[in-house]
C-alpha positions in Angstrom: 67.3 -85.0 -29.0 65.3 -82.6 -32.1 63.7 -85.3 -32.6 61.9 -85.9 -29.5 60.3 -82.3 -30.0 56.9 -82.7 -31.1 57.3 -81.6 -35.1 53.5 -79.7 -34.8 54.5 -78.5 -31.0 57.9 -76.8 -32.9 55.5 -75.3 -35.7 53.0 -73.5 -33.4 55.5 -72.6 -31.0 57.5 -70.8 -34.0 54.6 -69.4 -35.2 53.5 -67.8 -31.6 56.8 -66.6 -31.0 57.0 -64.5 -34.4 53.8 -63.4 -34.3 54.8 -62.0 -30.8 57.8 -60.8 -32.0 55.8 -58.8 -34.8 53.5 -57.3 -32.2 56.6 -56.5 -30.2 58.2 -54.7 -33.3 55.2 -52.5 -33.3 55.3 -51.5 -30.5 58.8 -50.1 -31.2 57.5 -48.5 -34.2 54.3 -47.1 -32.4 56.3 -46.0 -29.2 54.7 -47.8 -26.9 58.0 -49.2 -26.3 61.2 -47.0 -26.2 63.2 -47.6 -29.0 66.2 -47.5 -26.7 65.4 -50.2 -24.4 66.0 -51.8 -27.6 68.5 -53.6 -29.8 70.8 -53.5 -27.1 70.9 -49.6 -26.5 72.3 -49.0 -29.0 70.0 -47.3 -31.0 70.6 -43.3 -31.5 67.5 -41.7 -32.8 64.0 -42.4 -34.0 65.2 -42.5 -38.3 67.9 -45.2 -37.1 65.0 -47.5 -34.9 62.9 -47.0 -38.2 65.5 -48.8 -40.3 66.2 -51.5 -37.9 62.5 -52.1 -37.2 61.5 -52.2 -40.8 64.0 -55.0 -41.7 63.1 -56.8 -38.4 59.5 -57.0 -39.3 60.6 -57.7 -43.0 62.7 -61.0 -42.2 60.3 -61.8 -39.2 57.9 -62.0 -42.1 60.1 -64.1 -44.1 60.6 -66.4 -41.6 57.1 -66.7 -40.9 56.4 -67.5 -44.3 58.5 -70.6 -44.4 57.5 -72.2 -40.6 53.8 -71.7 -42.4 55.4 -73.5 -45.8 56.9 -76.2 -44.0 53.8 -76.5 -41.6 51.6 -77.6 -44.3 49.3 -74.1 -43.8 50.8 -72.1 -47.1 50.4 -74.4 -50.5 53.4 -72.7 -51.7 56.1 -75.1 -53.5 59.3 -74.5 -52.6 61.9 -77.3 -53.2 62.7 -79.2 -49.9 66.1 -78.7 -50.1 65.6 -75.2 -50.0 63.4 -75.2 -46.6 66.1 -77.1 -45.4 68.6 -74.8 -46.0 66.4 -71.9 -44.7 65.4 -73.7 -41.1 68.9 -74.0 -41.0 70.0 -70.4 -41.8 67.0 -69.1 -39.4 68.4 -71.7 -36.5 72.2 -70.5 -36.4 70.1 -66.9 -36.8 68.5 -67.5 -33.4 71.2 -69.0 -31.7 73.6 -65.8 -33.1 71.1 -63.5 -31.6 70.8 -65.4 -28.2 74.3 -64.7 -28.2 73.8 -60.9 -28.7 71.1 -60.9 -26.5 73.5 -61.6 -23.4 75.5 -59.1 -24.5 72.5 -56.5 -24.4 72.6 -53.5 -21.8 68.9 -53.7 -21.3 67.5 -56.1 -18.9 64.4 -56.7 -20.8 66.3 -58.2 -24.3 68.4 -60.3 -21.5 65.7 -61.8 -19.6 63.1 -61.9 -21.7 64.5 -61.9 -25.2 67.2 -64.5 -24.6 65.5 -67.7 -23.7 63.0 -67.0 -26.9 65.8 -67.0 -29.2 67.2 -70.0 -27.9 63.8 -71.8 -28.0 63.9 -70.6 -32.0 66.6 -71.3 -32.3 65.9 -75.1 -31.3 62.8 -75.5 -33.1 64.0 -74.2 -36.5 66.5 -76.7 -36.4 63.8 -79.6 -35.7 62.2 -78.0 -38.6 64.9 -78.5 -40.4 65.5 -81.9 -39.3 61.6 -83.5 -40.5 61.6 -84.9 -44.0 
């Protein structure tokens, strides 16, 4: 079934979706968004949405950073193994945080939020699946 998804298709799509995901997180940050319409409401104050942004937008990064690796668009050498092992990590990420997603309180993590996950979730692990 991975393998039927297009292995350039699952590259761009990845890197749409974190580059959305990025903008998103600043948004947060900047306040266009209320902090506690996010991460489930559970967020208490600004100092705690700082934290929880920052390290989103940190591993976002990461992630980035290998889906550009594996896509051929960063010359960076990292053992294939090692990608492997990352896609993977990254896909059982996704598919934990779909699971917190339809747990959320707010309606916009549920709706919007929770099929995007998923769809990472699938196309890391056809990442992770290409030679």
């Amino acid at each position: 079934m991975l393998k039927n998804i297009n292995f350039k298709l699952a590259v761009h799509a990845m890197i749409a979706l974190l580059s959305l995901v990025l903008v998103y997180h600043l948004t947060i940050i900047t306040g266009l968004i209320p902090y506690e319409a996010t991460w489930g409401g559970r967020l208490q104050n600004r100092e705690q949405m700082l934290r929880f942004e920052t390290v989103s937008i940190l591993v976002n990064l990461f992630i980035l950073t290998v889906i550009l690796i594996k896509g051929g668009y960063l010359k960076l050498k990292l053992p294939t193994m090692v990608l492997k092992v990352l896609l993977w990590a990254f896909a059982v990420l996704f598919a934990l945080n779909t699971v917190g997603n339809l747990a959320s309180t707010s309606v916009l993590e549920l709706i919007i939020f929770t099929p995007l996950t998923a769809a990472a979730a699938v196309f890391c692990a056809r990442l992770a699946i290409e030679p």
